[in-house]
C-alpha positions as CSV (number, residue, x, y, z in Angstrom):
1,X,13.8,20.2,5.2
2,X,13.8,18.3,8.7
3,X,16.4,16.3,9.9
4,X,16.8,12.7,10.6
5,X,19.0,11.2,13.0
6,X,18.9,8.1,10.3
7,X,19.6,10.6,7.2
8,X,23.1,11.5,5.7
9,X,24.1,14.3,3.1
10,X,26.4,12.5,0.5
11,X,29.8,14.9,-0.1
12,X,31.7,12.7,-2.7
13,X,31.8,10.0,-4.6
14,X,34.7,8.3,-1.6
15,X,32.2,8.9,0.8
16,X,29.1,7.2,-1.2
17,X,31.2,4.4,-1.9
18,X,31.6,4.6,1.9
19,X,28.2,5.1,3.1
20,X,25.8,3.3,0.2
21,X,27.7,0.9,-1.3
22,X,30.2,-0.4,2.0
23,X,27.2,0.2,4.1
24,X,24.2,-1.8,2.8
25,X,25.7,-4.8,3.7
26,X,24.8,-3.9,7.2
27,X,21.1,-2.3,6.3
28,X,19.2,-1.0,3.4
29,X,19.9,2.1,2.3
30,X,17.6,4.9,0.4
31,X,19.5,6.8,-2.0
32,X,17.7,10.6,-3.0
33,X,18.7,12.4,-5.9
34,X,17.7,15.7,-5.9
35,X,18.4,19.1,-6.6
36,X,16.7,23.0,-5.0
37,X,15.3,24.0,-8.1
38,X,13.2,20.4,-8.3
39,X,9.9,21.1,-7.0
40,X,8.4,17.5,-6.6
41,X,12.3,16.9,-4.7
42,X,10.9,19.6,-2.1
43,X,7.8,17.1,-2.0
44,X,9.7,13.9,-1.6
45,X,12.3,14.5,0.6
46,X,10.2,15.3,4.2
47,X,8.4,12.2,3.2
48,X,11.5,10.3,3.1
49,X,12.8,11.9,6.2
50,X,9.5,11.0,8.5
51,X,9.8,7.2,6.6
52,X,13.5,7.9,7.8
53,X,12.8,8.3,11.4
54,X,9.5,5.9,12.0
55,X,11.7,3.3,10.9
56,X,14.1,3.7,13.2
57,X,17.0,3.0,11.4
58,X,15.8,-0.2,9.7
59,X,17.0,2.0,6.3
60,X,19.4,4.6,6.2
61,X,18.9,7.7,3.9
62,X,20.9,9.4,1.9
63,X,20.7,12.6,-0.1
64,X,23.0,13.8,-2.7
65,X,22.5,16.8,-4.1
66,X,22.6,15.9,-7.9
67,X,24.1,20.2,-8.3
68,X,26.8,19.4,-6.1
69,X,27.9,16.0,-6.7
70,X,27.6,16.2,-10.7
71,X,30.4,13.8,-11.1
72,X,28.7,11.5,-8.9
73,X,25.4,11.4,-10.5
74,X,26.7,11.3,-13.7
75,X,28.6,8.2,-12.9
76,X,25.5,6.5,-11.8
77,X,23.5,7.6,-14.8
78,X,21.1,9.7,-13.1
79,X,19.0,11.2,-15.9
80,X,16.0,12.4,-14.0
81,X,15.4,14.7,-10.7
82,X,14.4,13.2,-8.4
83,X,15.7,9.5,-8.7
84,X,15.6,7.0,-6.0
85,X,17.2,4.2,-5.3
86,X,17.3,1.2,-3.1
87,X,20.8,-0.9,-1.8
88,X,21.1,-3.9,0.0
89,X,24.2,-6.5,0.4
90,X,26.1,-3.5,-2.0
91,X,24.4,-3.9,-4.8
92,X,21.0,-1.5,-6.3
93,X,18.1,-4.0,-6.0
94,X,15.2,-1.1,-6.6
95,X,14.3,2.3,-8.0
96,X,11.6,5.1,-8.9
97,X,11.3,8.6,-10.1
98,X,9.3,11.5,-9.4
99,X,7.3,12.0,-6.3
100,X,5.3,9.3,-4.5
101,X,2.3,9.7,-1.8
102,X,3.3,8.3,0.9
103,X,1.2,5.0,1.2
104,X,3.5,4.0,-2.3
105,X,6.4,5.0,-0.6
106,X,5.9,2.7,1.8
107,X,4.5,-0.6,0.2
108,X,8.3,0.4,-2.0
109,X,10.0,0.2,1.3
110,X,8.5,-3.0,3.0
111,X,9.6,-4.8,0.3
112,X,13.0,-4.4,1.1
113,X,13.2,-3.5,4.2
114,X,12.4,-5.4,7.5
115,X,10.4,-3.2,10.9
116,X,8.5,-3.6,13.6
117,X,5.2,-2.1,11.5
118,X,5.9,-5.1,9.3
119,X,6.1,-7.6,11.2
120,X,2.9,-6.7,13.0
121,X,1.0,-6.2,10.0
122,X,1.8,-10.0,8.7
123,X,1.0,-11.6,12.2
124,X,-2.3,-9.7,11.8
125,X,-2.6,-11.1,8.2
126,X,-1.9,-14.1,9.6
127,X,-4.1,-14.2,12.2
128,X,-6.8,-13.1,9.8
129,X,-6.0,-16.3,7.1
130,X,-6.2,-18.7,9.8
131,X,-10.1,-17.5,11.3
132,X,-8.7,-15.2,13.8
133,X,-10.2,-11.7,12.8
134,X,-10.7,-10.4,16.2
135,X,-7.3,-10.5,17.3
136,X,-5.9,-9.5,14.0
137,X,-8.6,-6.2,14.0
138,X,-7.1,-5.2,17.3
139,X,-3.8,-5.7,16.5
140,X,-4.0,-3.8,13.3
141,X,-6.5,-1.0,15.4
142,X,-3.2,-0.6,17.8
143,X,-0.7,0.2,14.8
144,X,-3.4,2.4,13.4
145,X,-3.4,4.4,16.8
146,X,-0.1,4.9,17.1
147,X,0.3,6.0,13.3
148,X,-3.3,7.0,12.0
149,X,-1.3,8.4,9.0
150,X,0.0,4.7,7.8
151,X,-2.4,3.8,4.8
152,X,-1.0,0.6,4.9
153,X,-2.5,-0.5,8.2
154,X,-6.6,0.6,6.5
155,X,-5.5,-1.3,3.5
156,X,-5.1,-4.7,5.9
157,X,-8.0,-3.9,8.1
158,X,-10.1,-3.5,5.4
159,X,-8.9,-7.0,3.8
160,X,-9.2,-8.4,7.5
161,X,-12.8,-7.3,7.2
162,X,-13.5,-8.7,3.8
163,X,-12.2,-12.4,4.8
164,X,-14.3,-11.8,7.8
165,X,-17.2,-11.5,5.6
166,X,-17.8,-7.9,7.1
167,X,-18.4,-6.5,3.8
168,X,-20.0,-3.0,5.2
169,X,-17.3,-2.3,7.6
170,X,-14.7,-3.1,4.8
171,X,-16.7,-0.8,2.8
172,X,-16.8,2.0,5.0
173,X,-12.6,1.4,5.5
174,X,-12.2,1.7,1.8
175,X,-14.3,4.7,1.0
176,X,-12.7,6.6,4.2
177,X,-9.3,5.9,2.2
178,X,-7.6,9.6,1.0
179,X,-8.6,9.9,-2.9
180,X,-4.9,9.0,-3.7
181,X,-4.8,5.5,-2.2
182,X,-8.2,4.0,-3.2
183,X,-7.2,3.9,-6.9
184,X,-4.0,2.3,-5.8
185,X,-3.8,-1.4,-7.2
186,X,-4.0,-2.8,-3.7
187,X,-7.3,-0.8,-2.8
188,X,-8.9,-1.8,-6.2
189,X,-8.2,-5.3,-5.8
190,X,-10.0,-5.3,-2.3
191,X,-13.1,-3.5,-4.0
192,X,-12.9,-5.8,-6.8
193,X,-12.9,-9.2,-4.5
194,X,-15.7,-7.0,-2.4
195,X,-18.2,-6.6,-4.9
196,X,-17.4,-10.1,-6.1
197,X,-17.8,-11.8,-2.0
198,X,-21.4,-9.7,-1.8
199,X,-22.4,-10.8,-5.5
200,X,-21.2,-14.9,-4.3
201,X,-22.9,-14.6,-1.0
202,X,-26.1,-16.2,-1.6
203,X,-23.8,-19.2,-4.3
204,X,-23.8,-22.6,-3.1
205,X,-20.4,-23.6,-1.8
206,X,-17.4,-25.0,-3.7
207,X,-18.2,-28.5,-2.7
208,X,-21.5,-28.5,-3.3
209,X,-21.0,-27.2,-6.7
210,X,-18.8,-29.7,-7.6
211,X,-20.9,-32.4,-6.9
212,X,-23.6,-31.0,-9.4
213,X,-21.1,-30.6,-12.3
214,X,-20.2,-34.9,-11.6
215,X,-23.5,-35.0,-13.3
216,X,-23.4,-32.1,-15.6
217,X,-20.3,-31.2,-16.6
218,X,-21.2,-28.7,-18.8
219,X,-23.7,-26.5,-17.2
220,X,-21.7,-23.7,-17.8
221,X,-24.0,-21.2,-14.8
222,X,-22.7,-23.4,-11.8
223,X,-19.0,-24.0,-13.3
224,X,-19.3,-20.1,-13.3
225,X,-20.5,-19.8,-10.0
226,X,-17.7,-22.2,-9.0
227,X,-15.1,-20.2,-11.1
228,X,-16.4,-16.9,-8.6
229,X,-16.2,-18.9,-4.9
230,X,-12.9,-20.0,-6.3
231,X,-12.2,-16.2,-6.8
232,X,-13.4,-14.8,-3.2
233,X,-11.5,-17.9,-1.8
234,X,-8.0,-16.7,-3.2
235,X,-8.0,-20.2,-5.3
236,X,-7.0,-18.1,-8.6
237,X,-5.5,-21.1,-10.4
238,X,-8.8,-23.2,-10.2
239,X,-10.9,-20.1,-10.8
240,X,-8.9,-19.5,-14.0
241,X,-9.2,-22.8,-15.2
242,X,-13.1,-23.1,-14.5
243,X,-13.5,-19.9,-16.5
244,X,-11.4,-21.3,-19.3
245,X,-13.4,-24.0,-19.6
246,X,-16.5,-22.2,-20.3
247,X,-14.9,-20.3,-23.2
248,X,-13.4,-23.7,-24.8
249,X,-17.2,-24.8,-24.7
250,X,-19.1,-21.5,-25.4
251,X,-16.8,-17.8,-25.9
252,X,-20.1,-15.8,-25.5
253,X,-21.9,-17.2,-22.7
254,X,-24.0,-15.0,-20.9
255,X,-22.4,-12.4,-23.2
256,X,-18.9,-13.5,-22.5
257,X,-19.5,-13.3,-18.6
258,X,-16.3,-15.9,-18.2
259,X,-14.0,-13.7,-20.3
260,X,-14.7,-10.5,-18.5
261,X,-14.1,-12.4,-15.1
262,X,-11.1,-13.5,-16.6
263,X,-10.2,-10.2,-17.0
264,X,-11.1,-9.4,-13.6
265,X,-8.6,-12.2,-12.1
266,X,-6.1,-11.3,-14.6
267,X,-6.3,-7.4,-13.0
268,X,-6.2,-8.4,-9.0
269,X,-3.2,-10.5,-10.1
270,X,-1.2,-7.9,-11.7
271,X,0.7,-8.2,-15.5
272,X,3.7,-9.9,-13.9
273,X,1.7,-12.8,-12.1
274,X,3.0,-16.2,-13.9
275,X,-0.8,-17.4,-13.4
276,X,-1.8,-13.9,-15.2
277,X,1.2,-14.5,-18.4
278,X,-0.2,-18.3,-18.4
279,X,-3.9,-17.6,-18.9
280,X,-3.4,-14.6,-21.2
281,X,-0.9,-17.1,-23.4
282,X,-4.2,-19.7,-23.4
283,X,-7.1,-16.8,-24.0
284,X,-5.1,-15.9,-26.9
285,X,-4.5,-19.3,-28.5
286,X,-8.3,-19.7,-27.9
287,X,-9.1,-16.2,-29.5
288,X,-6.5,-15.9,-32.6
């Protein structure tokens, strides 16, 4: 197992107290687990160690040897090999078990921890939200030349090409993606919101479908067709709200076409969205 200048074996529960829990309030720090005899620790711990040293110190890690230091992991209620966890300000604010691929590893890691990558990969994001795709394309080219194995940096050029409305080249990003990563949430959202931009690209805009439903209110095809620019435009809450509609008025329209979009929003958003809780509470008040 390689080193890492930023990497620290753990020999006692004095010295953890030291080096975690005295420590964090200075930086993050990544605590690891593991044991020899754990094969998917053999897998997780090099990761950990290149994470270690392309940060650059904006995370410490540190390894206890769960064999060695059974007192120790006892006392922290370890019951599974490996376990990893997270400290910041002396407290534990995060933790997984078992192996990750990398491009988790990381999204687990910006989370907590602030870096240069990061910061780079929001101006670009930024860049891209306020019109600005070429600069935030060669920004987020740069990062990918000087780390071509950071899966983070396709996932962004590929969303950088979907607000672009470069739906081949954000395509071709996803598809190039190892197996892995495209059936990662992140990746699947992007695919979803694609296939939703290219079936949207030939709707009327949001205005101008508004100004036909002052006049019919309940022609439930353009309120749907509103409900999907609303979508593509990141304006979730309205989309929801347009879709509801529809199945206050009519459940099985175009054979329940708004509850399967529903779905759909309720998916990119994730189970812990409040929007997501909110709209699920309603559908099922509508539905029971």
């Amino acid at each position: 197992m390689s080193d890492s200048p930023f990497a620290i074996d753990i020999q006692d529960s004095a010295h953890f107290e030291q080096q975690v829990i005295e420590a964090s309030k200075q930086q993050p720090v990544l605590v690891d687990f593991w044991a020899e005899w754990c094969q998917p620790c053999k897998v997780l711990i090099p990761l950990l160690t290149q994470l270690s040293n392309e940060y650059k110190g904006a995370f410490i890690l540190a390894k206890v040897n769960a064999d060695e230091q059974q007192e120790l992991v006892a006392a922290s209620g370890i019951r599974n090999l490996p376990t990893v966890r997270l400290y910041k300000d002396g407290v534990m604010v995060d933790e997984f078990m078992g192996a990750k691929p990398e491009g988790e590893l990381r999204t687990f890691l910006d989370a907590h921890v602030e870096n240069e990558t990061t910061d780079q990969m929001t101006e670009a994001l930024n860049l891209s939200e306020s019109g600005n795709y070429e600069q935030a394309i060669e920004i987020l080219k740069q990062m990918n030349q000087a780390d071509p194995a950071n899966t983070n940096v396709y996932i962004a050029i590929a969303k950088v090409y979907l607000q672009s409305g470069d739906f081949e080249n954000c395509e071709a990003v996803l598809k190039a993606l190892p197996a892995n990563i495209q059936v990662s949430d992140e990746a699947k959202k992007i695919e979803s919101e694609l296939n939703l931009a290219r079936a949207t690209s030939d709707s009327p805009e949001v205005d101008e479908l508004l100004s036909q439903l002052e006049t019919t209110p309940d022609k439930h095809d353009i309120r749907l067709q509103l409900a999907n620019q609303y979508i593509v435009s990141h304006q979730y809450e309205q989309a929801l709200e347009s879709l509801f509609y529809i199945l206050m008025q009519d459940m099985n329209f175009q054979e329940g076409e708004a509850k399967t979009t529903m779905l759909k929003v309720f998916e990119m958003l994730g189970p812990q969205e409040p929007l997501t809780r909110k709209y699920r509470t309603k559908l099922a008040t509508l539905l029971y």
